[in-house]
C-alpha positions as CSV (number, residue, x, y, z in Angstrom):
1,X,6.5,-55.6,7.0
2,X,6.7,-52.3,8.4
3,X,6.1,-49.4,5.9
4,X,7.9,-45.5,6.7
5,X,6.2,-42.9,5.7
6,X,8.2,-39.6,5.8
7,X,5.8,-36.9,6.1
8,X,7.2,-33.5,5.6
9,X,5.7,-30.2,6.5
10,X,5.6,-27.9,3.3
11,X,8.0,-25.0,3.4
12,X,9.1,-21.9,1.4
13,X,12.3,-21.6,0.0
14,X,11.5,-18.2,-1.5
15,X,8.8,-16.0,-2.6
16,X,8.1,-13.6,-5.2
17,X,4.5,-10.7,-5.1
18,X,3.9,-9.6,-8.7
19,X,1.0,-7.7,-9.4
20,X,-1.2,-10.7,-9.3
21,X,0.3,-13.6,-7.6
22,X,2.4,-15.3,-5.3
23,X,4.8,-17.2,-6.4
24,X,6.0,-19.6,-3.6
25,X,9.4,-21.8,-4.4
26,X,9.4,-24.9,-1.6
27,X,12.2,-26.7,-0.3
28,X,11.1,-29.9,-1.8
29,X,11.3,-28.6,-5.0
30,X,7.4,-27.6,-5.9
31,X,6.8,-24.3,-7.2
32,X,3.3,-23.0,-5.8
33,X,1.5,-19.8,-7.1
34,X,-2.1,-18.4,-5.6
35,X,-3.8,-15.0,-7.2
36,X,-2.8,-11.9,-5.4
37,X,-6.7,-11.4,-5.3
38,X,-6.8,-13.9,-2.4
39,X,-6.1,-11.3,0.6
40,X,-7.5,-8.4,0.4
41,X,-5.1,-6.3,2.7
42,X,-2.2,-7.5,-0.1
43,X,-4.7,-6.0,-3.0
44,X,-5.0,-3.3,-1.2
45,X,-1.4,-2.7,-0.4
46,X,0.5,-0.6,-2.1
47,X,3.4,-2.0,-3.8
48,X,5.9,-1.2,-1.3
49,X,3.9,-2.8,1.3
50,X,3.3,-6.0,-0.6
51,X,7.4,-6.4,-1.0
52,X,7.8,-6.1,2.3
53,X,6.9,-9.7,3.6
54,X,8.9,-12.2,6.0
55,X,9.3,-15.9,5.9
56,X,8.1,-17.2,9.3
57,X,10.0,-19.7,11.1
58,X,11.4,-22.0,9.0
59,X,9.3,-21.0,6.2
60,X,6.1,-22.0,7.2
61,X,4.3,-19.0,6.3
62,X,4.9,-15.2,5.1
63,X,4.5,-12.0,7.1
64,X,3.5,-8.5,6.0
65,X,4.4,-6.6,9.0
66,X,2.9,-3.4,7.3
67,X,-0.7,-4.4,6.9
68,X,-0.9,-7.5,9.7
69,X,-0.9,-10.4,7.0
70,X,-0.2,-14.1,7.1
71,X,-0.5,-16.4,4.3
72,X,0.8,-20.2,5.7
73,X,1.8,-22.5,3.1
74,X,-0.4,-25.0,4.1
75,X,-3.4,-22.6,3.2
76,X,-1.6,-21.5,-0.1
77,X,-1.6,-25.5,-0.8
78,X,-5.4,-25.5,0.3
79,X,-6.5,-23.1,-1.6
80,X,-7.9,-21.3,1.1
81,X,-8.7,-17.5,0.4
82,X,-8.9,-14.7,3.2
83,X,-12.4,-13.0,2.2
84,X,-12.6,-9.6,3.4
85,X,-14.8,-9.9,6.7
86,X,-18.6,-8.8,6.0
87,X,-19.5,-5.3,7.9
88,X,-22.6,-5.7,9.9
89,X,-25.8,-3.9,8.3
90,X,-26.3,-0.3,9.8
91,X,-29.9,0.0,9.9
92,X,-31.3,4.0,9.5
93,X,-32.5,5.2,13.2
């Protein structure tokens, strides 16, 4: 007995940027939504900026081309925030 497994990458159908999520629509018919506060660059976007996103490939991801942001689906499915990076300590001379 052979058993087929059909394994298929996740990908966006649509999204949507409110003021505090994304709201990701999948082709396989999931709806997927992650808080806004997960990137920092899209918090810190100004609204115009946030709505100005493309769907990479064949909707494997979304691009902000205005503020260098990806967000894959895969990490949206994770859970996986981006953390703003940690400044190294200046120290007094």
């Amino acid at each position: 007995m052979s058993t087929v497994v059909n394994v298929m990458e996740p990908r966006l159908r649509s999204i949507e940027i409110t003021d505090d999520e994304i709201i990701a629509q999948l082709v396989d018919g999931r709806s997927i939504s992650v808080p806004l506060l997960w990137s920092w660059r899209l918090t810190e976007a100004t609204p115009a900026q946030r709505q100005h996103f493309e769907i990479l490939g064949d909707g494997q991801g979304i691009h902000w081309p205005d503020i260098d942001e990806d967000i894959s689906v895969e990490g949206m499915l994770r859970g996986v925030p981006a953390y703003r990076p940690k400044q190294p300590a200046r120290h007094a001379a």
